[in-house]
C-alpha positions as CSV (number, residue, x, y, z in Angstrom):
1,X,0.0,0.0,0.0
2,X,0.9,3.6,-0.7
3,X,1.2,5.9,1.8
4,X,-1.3,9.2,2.3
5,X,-0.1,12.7,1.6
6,X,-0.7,13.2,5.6
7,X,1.9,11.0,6.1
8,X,4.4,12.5,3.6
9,X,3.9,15.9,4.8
10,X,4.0,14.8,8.6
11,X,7.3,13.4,7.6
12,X,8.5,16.3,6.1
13,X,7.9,18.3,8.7
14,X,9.6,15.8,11.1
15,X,12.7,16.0,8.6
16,X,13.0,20.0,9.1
17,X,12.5,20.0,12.7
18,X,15.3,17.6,12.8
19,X,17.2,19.7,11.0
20,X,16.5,23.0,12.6
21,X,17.0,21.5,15.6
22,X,20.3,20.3,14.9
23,X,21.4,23.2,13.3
24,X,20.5,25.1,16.8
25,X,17.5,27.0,14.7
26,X,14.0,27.6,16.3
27,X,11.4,28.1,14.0
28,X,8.8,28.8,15.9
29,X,10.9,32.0,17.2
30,X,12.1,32.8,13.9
31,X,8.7,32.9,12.4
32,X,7.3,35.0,15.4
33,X,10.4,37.4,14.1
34,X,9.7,37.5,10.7
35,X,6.0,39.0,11.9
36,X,7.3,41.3,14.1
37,X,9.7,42.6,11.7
38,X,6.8,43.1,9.0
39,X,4.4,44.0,11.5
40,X,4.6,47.7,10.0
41,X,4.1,46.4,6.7
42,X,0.4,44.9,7.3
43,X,-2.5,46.7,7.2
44,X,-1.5,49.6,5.6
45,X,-2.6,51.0,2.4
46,X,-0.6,52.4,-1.0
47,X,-1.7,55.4,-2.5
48,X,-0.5,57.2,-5.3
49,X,1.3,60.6,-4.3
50,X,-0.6,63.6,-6.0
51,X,-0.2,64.7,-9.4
52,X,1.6,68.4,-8.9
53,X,2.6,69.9,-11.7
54,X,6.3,72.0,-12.0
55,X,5.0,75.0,-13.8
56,X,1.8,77.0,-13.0
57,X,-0.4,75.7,-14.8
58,X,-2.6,78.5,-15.9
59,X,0.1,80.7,-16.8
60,X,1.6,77.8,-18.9
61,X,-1.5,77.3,-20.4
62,X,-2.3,80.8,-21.8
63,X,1.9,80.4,-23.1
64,X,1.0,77.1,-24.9
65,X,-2.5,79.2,-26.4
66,X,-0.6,82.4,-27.5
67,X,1.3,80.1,-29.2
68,X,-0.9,77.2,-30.5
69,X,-3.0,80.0,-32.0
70,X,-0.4,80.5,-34.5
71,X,-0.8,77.2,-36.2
72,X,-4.2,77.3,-36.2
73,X,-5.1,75.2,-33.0
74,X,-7.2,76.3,-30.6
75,X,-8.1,74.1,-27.7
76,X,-5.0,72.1,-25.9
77,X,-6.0,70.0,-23.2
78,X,-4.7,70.3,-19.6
79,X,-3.5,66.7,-20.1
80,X,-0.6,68.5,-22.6
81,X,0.1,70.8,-20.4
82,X,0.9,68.5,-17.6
83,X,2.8,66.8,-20.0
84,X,5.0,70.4,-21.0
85,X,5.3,70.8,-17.7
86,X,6.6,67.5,-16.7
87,X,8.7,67.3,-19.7
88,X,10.3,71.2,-18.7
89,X,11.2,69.3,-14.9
90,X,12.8,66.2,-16.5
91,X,15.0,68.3,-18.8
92,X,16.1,71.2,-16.4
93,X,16.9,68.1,-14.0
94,X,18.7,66.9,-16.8
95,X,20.5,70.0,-17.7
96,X,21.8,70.6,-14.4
97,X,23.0,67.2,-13.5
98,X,25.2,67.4,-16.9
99,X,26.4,71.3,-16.0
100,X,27.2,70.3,-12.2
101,X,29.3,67.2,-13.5
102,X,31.5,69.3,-15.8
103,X,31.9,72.1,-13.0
104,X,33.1,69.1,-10.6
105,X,35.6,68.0,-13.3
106,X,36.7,71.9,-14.1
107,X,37.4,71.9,-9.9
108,X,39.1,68.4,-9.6
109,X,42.7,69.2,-9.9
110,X,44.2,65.0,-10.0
111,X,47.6,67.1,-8.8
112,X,47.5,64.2,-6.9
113,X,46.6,61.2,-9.0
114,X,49.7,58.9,-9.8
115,X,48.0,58.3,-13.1
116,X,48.1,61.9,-14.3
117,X,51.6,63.5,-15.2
118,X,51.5,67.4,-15.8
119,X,52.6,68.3,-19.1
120,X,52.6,72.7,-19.1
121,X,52.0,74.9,-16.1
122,X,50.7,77.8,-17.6
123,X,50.4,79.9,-13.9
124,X,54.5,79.4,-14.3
125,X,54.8,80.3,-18.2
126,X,52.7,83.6,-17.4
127,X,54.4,84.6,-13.9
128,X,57.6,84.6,-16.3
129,X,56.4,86.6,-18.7
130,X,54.6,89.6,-16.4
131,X,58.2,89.5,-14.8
132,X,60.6,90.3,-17.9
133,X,57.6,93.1,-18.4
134,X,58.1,93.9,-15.2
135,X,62.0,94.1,-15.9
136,X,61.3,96.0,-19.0
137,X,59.6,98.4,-17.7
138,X,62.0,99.2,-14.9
139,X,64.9,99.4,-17.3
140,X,62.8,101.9,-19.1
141,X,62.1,103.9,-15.8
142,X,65.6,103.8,-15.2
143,X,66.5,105.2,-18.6
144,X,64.1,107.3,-18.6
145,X,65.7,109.0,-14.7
146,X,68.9,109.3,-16.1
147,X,67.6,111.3,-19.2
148,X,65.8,113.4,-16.8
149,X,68.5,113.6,-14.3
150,X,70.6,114.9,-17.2
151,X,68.5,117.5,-17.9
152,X,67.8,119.1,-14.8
153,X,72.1,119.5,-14.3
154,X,72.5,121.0,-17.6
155,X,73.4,124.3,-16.7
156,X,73.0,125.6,-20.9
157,X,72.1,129.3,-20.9
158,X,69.7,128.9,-24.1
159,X,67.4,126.2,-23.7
160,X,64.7,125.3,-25.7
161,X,61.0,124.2,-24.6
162,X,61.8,120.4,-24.4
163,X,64.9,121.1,-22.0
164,X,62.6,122.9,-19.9
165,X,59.8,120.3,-20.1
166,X,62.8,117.6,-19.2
167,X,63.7,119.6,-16.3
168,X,60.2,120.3,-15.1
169,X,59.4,116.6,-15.2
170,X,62.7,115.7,-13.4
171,X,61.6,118.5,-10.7
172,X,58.2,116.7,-10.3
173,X,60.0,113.3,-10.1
174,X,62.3,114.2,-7.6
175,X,59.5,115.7,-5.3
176,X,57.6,112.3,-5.8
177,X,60.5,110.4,-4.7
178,X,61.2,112.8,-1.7
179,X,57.3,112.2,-0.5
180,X,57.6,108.7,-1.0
181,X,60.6,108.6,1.5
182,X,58.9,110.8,4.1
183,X,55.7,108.7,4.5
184,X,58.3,105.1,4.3
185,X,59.9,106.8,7.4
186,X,56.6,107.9,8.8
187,X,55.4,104.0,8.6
188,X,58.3,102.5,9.9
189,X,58.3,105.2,12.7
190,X,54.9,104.7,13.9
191,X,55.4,100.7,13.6
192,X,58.5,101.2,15.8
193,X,56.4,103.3,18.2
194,X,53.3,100.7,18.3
195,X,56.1,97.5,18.6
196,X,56.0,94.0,17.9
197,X,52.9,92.4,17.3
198,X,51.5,89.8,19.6
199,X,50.2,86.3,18.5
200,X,47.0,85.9,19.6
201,X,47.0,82.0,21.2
202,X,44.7,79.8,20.1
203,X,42.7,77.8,23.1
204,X,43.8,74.2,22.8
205,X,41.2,71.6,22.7
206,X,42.2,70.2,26.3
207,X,41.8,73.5,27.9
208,X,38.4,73.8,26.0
209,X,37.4,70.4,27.4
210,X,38.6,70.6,31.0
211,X,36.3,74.3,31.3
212,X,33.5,72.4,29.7
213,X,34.2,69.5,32.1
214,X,34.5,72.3,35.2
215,X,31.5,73.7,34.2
216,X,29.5,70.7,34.0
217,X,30.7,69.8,38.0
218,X,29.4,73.4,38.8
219,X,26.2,72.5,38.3
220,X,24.1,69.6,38.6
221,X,24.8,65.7,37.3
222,X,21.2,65.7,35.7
223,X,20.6,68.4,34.8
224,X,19.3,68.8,31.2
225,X,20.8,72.3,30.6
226,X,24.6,70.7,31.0
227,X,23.9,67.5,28.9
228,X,22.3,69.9,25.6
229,X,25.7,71.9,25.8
230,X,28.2,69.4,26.1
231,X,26.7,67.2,23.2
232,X,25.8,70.1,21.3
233,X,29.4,71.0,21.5
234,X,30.6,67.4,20.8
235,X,28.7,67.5,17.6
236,X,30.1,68.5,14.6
237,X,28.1,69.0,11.6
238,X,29.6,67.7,8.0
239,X,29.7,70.8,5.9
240,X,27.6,70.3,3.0
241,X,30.1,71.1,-0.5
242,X,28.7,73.7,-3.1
243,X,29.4,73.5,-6.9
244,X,29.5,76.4,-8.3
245,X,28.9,76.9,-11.8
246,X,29.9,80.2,-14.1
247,X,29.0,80.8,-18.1
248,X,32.2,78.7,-18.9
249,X,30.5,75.4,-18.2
250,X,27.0,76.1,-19.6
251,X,28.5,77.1,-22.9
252,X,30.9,73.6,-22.9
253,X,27.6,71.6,-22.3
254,X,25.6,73.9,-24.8
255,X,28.9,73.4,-27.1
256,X,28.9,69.2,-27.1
257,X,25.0,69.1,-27.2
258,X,23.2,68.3,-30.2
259,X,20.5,70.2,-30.1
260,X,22.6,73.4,-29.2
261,X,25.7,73.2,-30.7
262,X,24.5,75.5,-33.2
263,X,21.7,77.5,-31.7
264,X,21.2,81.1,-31.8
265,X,21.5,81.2,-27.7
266,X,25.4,79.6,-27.9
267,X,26.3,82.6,-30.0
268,X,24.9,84.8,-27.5
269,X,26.2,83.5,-25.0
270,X,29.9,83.3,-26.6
271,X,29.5,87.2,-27.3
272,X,29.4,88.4,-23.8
């Protein structure tokens, strides 16, 4: 005779409580477990979150009129507009994803990625070349002085207008030089007077602690006032990071898009 399907699942269930057991496994405490962990879960109800719309709505729809009007429609459901409107969200969202990820790559430096070797350093190339003007330009002062200083010794009895524009300029230059003296003595006068500046010191954290510890013994063990200060104190906030992003990026994303790569609003936007 065959057995009954009682049997074989009476058996089975004989076969996993062997097991469990063996395995150190209670299942009637796992299962209560389970229940309590979805115990949030039953009984409650899903509803579908509210349809808002990203742009106002009647203001977008008298836009979407003015211009419908043109072609010759004239009734648009609010259905399309909804659709506009949810269509404008998804594409600024999408817009500013793209422009935030370039401005993260224009910040990123990788001065210190082992992968990356620098090739030019431009900051060097132009702190060269604003020093030979620099040099220039003071050889040309320097020139120029002597000419001047020339001039205003000559002791000719017949000069002409430019000698006496040299040795007016030379006059002024001189003066200039003499005022710029008088206030480099003033300054280093009055910083002798003041004297040496003082570093400020800066409390260490130990001495911060042991007055917050002091001040916690002043007053009493439970009291509510102490505990708020010292862990408000304790607490340090991560500082959220901001991306900023100038006209440089939007014209590289407006640059490799499609659909802007050649628009009227790229030009603009190159012009200022």
């Amino acid at each position: 005779q065959r057995p009954t399907t009682h049997a074989h699942s009476a058996r089975d269930d004989d076969d996993i409580n062997d097991v469990a057991s063996m395995a150190g496994v209670n299942l009637n405490e796992e299962s209560a477990r389970i229940l309590a962990t979805n115990s949030e879960l039953v009984g409650t109800q899903i509803r579908s979150c509210k349809d808002e719309a990203f742009l106002p709505t009647g203001l977008l729809h008298r836009r979407i009129l003015e211009t419908a009007k043109k072609y010759g429609v004239t009734e648009v459901p609010l259905e399309a507009v909804n659709f506009i409107s949810h269509a404008t969200q998804s594409r600024l969202r999408t817009v500013l994803e793209k422009v935030t990820s370039i401005a993260q790559h224009r910040m990123d430096s990788n001065k210190d990625e082992e992968w990356y070797e620098q090739s030019s350093d431009v900051r060097s190339q132009l702190k060269f070349f604003e020093q030979l003007e620099r040099l220039e330009k003071q050889r040309k002062d320097e020139q120029e002085r002597e000419i001047l200083l020339k001039a205003a010794k000559s002791r000719s009895r017949q000069e002409d207008p430019e000698q006496a524009r040299l040795k007016q300029k030379a006059k002024e230059m001189q003066q200039q030089e003499l005022a710029q003296m008088r206030q480099r003595d003033a300054n280093l006068t009055a910083l002798a007077a003041i004297g040496p500046r003082k570093k400020r010191k800066v409390d260490s954290p130990g001495a911060t602690t042991s007055e917050g510890c002091a001040g916690t013994e002043g007053t009493s063990a439970g009291s509510p006032a102490s505990s708020s200060t010292v862990s408000t104190s304790s607490r340090q906030y991560p500082r959220q990071r901001i991306t900023r992003v100038n006209l440089r990026d939007f014209i590289f994303y407006m640059e490799q898009e499609r659909e802007t790569n050649r628009s009227l609003l790229l030009y603009r936007a190159l012009l200022k």
